[in-house]
C-alpha positions in Angstrom: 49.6 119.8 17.7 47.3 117.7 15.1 43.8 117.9 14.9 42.5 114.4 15.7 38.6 114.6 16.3 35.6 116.8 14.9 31.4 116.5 16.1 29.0 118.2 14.2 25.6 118.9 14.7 23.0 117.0 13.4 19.0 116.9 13.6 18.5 112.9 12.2 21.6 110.9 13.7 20.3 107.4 11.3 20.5 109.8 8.2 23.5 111.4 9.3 24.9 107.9 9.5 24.0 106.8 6.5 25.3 109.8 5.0 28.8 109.6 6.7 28.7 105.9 5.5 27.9 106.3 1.9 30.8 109.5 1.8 33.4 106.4 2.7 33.7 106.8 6.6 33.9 104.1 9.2 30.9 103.8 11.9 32.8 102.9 15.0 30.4 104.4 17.7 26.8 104.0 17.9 24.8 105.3 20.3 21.2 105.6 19.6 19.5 108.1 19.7 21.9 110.8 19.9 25.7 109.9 18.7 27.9 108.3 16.6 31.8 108.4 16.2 33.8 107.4 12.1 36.7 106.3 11.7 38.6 108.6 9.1 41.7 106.8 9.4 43.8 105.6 11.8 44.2 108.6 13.8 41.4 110.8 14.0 37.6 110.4 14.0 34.5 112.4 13.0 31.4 112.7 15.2 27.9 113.3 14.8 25.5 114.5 17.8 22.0 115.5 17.5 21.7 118.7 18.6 19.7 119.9 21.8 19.4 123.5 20.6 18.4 122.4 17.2 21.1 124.7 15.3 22.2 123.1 12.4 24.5 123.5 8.9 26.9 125.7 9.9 30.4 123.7 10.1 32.5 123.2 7.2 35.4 120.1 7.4 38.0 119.1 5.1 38.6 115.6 4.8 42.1 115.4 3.0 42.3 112.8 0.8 45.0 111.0 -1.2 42.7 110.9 -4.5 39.9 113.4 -4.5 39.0 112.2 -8.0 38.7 108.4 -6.9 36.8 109.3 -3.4 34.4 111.7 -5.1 33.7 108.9 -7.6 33.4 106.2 -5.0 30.8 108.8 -3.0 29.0 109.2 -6.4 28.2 105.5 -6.9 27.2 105.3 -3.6 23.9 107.6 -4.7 25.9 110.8 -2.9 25.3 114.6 -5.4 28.0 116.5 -5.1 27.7 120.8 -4.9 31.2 120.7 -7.0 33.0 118.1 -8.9 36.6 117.9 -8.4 38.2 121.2 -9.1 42.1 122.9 -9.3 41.3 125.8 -6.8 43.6 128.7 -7.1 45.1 128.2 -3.8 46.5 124.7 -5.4 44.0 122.5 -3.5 41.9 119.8 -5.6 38.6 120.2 -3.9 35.0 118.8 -4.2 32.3 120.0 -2.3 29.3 118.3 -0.7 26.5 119.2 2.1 25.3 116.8 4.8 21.4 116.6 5.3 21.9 119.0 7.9 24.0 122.0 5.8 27.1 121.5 6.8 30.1 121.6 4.3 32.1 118.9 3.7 35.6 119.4 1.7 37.2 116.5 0.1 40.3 117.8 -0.1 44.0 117.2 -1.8 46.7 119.7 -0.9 49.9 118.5 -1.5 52.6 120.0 -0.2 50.6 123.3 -0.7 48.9 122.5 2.8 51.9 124.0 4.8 54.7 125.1 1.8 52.6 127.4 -0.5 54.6 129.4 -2.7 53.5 132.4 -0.5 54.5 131.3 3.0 55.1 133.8 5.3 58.3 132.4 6.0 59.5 131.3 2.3 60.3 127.8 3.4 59.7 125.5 0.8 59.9 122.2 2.9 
């Protein structure tokens, strides 16, 4: 199993586009006035949906990235204000933080090989 497609709620879908767009995703779906579907690379995809019952902010997803440093730059330039700068978390994630205009959380995330062989797996595997 892989997790290949997220929709949050949102209450503006053109600023939650222009959000998702200045973050570094792909717009591959419009649909005016409710939805819109990003590419976040070749194998998955993050929605947006205005939402009917107008409840808002309260998802958090972690976009992994090969360079948190360089993506959270790249965001940066395009106008976006970070809530955290990249940062060595004790669970061995890089991490910087970031809400859309509607609440929710966005991670940009590195894990490494921390993601599924932390030094404390259940298991002890180590690969």
């Amino acid at each position: 199993m892989r997790l290949n497609h997220v929709t949050l709620p949102v209450s503006d879908l053109a600023v939650a586009i222009a959000f998702y767009e200045r973050l570094g995703l792909t717009l591959i779906v419009r649909a005016y006035p409710r939805y819109a579907r990003f590419a976040v690379d070749d194998t998955s995809t993050l929605s947006v949906e205005v939402a009917r019952d107008g409840q808002v902010g309260s998802a958090e997803v972690h976009l992994c990235c090969t360079d948190v440093d360089a993506d959270f730059a790249a965001a940066e330039a395009r106008g976006l204000i970070f809530d955290t700068a990249p940062t060595d978390q004790s669970y061995l994630w890089r991490t910087a933080a970031i809400r859309d205009p509607d609440g929710n959380r966005i991670i940009l995330f590195s894990p490494g090989r921390n993601q599924h062989f932390p030094p404390w797996r259940l298991d002890g595997r180590r690969e």
